[in-house]
N, C-alpha and C positions, 0 to 999 in steps of 0.2 A: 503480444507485449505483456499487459500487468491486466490481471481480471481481477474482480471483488463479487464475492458473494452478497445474496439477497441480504442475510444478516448485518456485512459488513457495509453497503450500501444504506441500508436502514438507519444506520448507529452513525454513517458520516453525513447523511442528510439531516439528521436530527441534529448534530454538533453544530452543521453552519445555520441550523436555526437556527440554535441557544447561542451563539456567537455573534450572531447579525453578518453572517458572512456569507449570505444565499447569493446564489451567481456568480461566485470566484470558483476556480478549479481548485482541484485537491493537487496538492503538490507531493510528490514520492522520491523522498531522496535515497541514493544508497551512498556507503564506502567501506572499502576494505581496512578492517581493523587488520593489525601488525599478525597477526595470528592467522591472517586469511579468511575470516570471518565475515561475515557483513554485518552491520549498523543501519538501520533506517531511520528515516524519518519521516514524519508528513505535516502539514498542515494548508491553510487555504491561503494563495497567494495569486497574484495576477501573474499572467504568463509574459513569458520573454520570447524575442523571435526565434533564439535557437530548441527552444524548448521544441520537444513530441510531446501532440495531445493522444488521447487513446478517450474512449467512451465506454465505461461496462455498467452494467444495472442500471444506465440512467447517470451517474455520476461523471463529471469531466474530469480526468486525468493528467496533471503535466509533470514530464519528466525533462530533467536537462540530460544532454548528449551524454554528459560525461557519467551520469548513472544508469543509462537508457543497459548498456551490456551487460550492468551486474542483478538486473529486474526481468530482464529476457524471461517471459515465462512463470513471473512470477502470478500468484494465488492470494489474494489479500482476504482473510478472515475475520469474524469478533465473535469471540467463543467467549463462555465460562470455563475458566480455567479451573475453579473450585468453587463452593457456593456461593453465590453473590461478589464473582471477582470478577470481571468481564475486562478482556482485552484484545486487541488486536494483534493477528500473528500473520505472518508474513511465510509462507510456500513455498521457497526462493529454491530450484532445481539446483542453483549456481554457488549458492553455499555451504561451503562444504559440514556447518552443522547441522545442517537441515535432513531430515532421515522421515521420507515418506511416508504415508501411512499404510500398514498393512493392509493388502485385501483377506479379506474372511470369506 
């Protein structure tokens, strides 16, 4: 279903520190922008019944059904995009702007 890297694990366990939001799940929304795209989102929210939970690095995961198909396989990261810019980037197989990384 949706995996999180050590990195990215690290950087959302730290958030629900600094948030006071420890023991809520991380919530992973997606949708299809008009262009076929995808848009995410996340943050920490209690779970609903129709939700999927998923467990990676330690971290609880909840998805609703109706995002669950466009996250199939997704890869959640928190890289430095340039010096001292850190962000979260999302590995989505299923987006069609998504362009893998090369093997060397």
């Amino acid at each position: 279903m949706i995996k999180v890297t050590q990195e990215a694990a690290k950087q959302i366990k730290k958030s629900a520190e600094q948030g006071n939001t420890e023991g809520l799940p991380l919530r992973i929304a997606a949708a299809k922008n008009p262009d076929g795209t995808i848009h995410y989102g996340m943050g920490f929210d209690e779970s609903k019944d129709d939700d999927i939970s998923v467990t990676s690095e330690d971290v609880n995961i909840i998805v609703s059904e109706t995002s669950a198909d466009l996250l199939r396989n997704t890869v959640i990261d928190f890289v430095e995009l340039e010096p001292g810019k850190h962000q979260f980037i999302f590995m989505n197989p299923n987006d069609p702007s998504y362009i893998p990384p090369q093997e060397t």
